[in-house]
C-alpha positions as CSV (number, residue, x, y, z in Angstrom):
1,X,0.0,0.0,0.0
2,X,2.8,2.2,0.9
3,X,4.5,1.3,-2.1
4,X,1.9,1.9,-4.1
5,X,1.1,5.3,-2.5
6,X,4.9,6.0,-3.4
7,X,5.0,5.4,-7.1
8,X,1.4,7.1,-7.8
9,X,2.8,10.0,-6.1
10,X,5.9,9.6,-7.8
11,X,4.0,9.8,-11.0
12,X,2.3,12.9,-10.0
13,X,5.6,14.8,-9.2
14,X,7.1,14.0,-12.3
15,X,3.5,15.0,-13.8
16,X,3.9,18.1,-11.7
17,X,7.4,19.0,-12.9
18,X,7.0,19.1,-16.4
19,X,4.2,21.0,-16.3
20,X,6.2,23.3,-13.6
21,X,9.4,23.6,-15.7
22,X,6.8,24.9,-18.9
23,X,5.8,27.8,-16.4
24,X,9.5,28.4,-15.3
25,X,10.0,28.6,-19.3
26,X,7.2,31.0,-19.9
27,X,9.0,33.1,-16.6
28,X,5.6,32.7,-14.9
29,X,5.7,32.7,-11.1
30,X,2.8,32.3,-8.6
31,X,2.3,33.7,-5.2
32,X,2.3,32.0,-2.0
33,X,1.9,32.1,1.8
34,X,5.6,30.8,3.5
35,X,3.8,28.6,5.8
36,X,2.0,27.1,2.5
37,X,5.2,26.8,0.8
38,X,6.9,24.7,3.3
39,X,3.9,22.9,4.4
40,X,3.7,21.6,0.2
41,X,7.2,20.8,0.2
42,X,7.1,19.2,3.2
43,X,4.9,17.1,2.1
44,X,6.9,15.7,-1.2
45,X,9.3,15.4,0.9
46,X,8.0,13.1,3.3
47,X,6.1,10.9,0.5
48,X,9.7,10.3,-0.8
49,X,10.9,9.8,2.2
50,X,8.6,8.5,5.0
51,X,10.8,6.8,7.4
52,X,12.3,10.5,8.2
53,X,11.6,12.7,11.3
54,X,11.3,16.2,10.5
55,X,11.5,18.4,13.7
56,X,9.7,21.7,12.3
57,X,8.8,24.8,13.7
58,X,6.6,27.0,11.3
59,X,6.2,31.0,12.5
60,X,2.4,31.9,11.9
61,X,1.9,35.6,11.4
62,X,-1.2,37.8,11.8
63,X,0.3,39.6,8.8
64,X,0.3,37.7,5.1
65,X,3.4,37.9,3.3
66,X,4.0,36.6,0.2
67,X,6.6,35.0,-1.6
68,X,7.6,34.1,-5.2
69,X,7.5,30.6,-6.1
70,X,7.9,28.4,-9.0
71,X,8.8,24.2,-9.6
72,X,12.7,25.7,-8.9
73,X,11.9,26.7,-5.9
74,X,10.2,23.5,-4.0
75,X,12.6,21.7,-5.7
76,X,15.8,23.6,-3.9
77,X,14.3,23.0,-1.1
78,X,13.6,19.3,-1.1
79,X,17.3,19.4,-2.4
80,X,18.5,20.6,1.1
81,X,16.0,18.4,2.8
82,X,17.3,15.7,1.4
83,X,21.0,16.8,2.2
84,X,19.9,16.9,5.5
85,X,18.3,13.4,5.6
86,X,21.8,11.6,3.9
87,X,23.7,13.5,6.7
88,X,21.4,12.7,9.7
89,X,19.6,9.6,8.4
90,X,16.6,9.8,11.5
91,X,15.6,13.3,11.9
92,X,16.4,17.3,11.9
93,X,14.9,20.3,11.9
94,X,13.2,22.6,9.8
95,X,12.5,26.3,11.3
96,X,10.4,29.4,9.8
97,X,11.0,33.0,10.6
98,X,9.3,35.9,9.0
99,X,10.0,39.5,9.3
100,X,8.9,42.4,7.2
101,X,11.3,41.8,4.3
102,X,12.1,38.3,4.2
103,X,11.7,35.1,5.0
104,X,13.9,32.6,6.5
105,X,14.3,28.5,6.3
106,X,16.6,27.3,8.5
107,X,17.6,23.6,7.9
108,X,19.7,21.6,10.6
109,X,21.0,17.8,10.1
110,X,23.2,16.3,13.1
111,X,25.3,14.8,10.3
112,X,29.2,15.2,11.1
113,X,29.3,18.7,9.5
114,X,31.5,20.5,6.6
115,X,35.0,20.7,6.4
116,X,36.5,24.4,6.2
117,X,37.7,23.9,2.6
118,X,34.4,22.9,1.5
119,X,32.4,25.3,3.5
120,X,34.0,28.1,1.4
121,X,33.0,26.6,-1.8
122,X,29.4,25.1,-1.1
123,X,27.0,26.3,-3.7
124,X,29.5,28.0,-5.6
125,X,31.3,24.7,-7.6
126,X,29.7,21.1,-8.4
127,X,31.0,19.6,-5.3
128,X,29.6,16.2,-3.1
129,X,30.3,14.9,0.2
130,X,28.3,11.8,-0.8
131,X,31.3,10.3,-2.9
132,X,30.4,8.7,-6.2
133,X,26.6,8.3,-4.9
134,X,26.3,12.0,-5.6
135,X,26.8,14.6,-8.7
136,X,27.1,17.8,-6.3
137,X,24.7,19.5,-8.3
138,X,21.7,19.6,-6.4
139,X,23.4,22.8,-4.1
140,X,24.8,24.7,-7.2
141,X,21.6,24.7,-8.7
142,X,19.5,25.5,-5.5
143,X,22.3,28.2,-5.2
144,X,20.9,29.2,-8.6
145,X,17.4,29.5,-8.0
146,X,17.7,31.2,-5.0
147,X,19.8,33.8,-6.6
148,X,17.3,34.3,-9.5
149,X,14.1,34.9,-7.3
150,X,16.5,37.8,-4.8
151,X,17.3,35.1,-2.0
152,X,20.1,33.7,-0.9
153,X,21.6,30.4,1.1
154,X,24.3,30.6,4.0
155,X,26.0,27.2,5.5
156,X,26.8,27.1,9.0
157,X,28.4,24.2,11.0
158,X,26.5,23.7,13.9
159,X,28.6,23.1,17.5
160,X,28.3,19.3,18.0
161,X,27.9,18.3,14.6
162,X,25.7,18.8,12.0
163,X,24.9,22.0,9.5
164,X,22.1,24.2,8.8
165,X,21.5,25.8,5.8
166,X,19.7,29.2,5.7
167,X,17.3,30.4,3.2
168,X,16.9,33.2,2.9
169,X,13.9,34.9,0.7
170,X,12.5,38.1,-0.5
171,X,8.7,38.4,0.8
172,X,5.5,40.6,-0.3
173,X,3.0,42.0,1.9
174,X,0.1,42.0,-0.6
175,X,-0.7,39.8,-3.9
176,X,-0.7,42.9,-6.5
């Protein structure tokens, strides 16, 4: 039954993303709540991988911001998600903050963390920690997207182990 679930929803992401990438091409990009962003990718995510514990925190606001979204987007995220699931295999966190101007997604694995050398280059070169069961693509081209909708992504290694990755996006206070 899982299985099952897993493939039909497989099928509907890859339905999803070609449709998605034919918006991207056109330039078109929809308007979204942060809370309804994550929420969505969360759940992908956790389709894909069910056996994962994700420790999140999602700000509410009285205020509605807005953020740009597109295909790219989700699919940056779920990029770090799953970073954070190959370097802590059983759980970490996901944590939304809001503030007038931006949003931001803070991801956190308890992996064994970045070495200094590749902390300077992450999202900047095609680089992996994952050996030859990764391209190191998936953070150049989240690097990418962020860039291309204003945002940005910052790497920290957290004390005891681990790393969190910060998004960090451009938000709206109105639909215009």
């Amino acid at each position: 039954d899982l299985l099952c679930q897993q493939v039909n929803r497989c099928k509907q992401i890859l339905k999803e993303m070609v449709q998605k990438v034919e918006q991207a091409q056109s330039q078109q990009l929809s308007l979204m709540t942060p809370q309804a962003l994550i929420t969505q990718v969360l759940d992908k995510f956790l389709l894909l991988r069910p056996s994962i514990t994700v420790i999140h925190n999602i700000e509410q606001s009285d205020s509605q911001f807005y953020l740009a979204s597109d295909a790219t987007l989700e699919q940056a995220i779920i990029n770090l998600l799953n970073n954070a699931a190959d370097a802590s295999p059983h759980h970490f966190s996901i944590t939304l903050t809001q503030s007038t101007h931006k949003i931001q997604i803070d991801i956190a694995d308890r992996g064994i963390g970045l070495p200094p050398e590749m902390m300077a280059l992450v999202g900047q070169k095609s680089l992996s920690t994952k050996g030859e069961q990764g391209m190191g693509i998936g953070l150049l081209l989240a690097n990418a997207t962020l860039a291309r909708l204003g945002g940005e992504i910052h790497f920290v290694n957290r004390v005891g182990g681990g790393v969190t990755a910060s998004v960090l996006l451009p938000v709206h206070s109105s639909i215009k």
